[in-house]
C-alpha positions in Angstrom: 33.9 5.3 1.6 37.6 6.1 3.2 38.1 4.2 6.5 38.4 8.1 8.0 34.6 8.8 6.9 33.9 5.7 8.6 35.3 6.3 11.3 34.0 10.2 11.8 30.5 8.8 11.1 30.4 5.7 13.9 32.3 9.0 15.9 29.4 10.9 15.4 26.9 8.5 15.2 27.6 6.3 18.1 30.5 8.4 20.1 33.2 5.4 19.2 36.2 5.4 21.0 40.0 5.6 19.3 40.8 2.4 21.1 37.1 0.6 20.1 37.6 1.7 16.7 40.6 -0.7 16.0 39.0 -3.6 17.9 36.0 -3.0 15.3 37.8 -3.0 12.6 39.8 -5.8 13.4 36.9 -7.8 14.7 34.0 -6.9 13.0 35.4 -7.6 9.2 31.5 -8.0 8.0 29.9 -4.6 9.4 33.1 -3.0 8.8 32.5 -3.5 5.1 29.2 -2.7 4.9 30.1 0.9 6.6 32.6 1.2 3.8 29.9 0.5 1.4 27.4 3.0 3.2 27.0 5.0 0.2 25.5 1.9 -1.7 23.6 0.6 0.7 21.9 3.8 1.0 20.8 3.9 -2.9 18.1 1.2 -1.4 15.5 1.2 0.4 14.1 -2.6 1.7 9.9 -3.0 1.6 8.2 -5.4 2.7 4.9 -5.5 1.2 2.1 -7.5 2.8 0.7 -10.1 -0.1 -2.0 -11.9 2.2 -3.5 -11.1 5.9 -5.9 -13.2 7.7 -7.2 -12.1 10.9 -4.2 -9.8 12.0 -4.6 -8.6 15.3 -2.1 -5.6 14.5 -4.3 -4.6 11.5 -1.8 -5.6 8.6 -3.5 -5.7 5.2 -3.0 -6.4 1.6 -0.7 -3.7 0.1 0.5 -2.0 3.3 4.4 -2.2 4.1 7.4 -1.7 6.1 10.3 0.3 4.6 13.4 -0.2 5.9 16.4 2.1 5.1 20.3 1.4 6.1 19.1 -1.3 8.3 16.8 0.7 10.2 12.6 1.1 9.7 11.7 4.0 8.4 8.3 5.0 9.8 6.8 7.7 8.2 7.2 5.7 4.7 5.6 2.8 6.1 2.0 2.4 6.0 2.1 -1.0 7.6 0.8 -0.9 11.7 4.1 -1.5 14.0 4.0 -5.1 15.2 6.9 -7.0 16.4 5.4 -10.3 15.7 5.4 -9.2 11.5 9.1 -7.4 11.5 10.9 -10.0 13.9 11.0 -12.6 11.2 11.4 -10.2 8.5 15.5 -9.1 10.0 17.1 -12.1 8.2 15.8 -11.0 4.8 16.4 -7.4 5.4 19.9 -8.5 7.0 20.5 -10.8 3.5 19.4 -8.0 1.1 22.0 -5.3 3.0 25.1 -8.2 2.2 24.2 -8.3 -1.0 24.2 -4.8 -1.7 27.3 -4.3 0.6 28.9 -7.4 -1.7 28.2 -5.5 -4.5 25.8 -7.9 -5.7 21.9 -7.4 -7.3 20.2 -7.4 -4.0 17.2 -8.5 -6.4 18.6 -11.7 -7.8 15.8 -13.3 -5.8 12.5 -11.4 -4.3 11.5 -13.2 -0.9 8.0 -14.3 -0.7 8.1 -16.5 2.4 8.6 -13.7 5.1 5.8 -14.2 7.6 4.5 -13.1 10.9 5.3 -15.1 14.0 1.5 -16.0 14.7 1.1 -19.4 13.7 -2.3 -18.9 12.4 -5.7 -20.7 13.2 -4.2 -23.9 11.5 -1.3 -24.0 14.0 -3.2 -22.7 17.2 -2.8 -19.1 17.0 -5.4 -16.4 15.0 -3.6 -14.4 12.0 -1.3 -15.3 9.8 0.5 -12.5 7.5 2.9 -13.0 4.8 5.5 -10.6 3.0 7.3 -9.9 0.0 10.5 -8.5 0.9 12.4 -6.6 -1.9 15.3 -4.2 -2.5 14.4 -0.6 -4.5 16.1 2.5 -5.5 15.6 5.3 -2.5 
């Protein structure tokens, strides 16, 4: 994408000013590209699927997931209950899978099955314990 689209867009998008434009683009070398790349990143869409539950206070179950989108959740794909506990740990995946797409890269070159949710689990003094497999697809 031109550097003008990017710029109308984060215009638009988050009313960026003339002067903070050139600071971000200066400073921000890694978000800058992935705005470049927009059109890319938007070919995917991020799930993470939930592969094993045990006593999840959310409700999280086998199967359900979270789809993300252009960094951002995207709730009436998921079926997946909202719980901060299970998507906290899951933004360095998601954030991993978006530089490989922006790099140009197979965001797929390796599907992450050790996402899990931030209760430690009965083992480790807590209750549930979820895990994920986070992968990239076509939107």
């Amino acid at each position: 994408m031109e550097e003008n689209q990017v710029r109308e867009i984060l215009k638009q998008a988050v009313a960026i000013t003339d002067q903070d434009w050139e600071k971000f683009k200066l400073g921000s070398r890694g978000v800058y590209k992935f705005f470049t790349r927009i059109d890319e990143v938007l070919k995917y869409r991020i799930v993470a699927e939930v592969i094993e539950s045990r006593y999840c206070a959310a409700g999280l179950k086998k199967g359900q997931k979270f789809v993300i989108q252009g960094g951002a959740l995207v709730p009436e794909q998921s079926t997946a209950p909202f719980c901060m506990r299970a998507l906290g740990p899951l933004t360095g995946f998601v954030n991993s899978i978006l530089e490989k797409i922006a790099a140009g890269e197979d965001p797929n070159d390796r599907v992450f099955q050790v996402a899990e949710c931030l209760d430690p689990g009965l083992d480790a003094g807590g209750l549930g314990k979820v895990r994920f497999e986070v992968r990239a697809e076509s939107a």
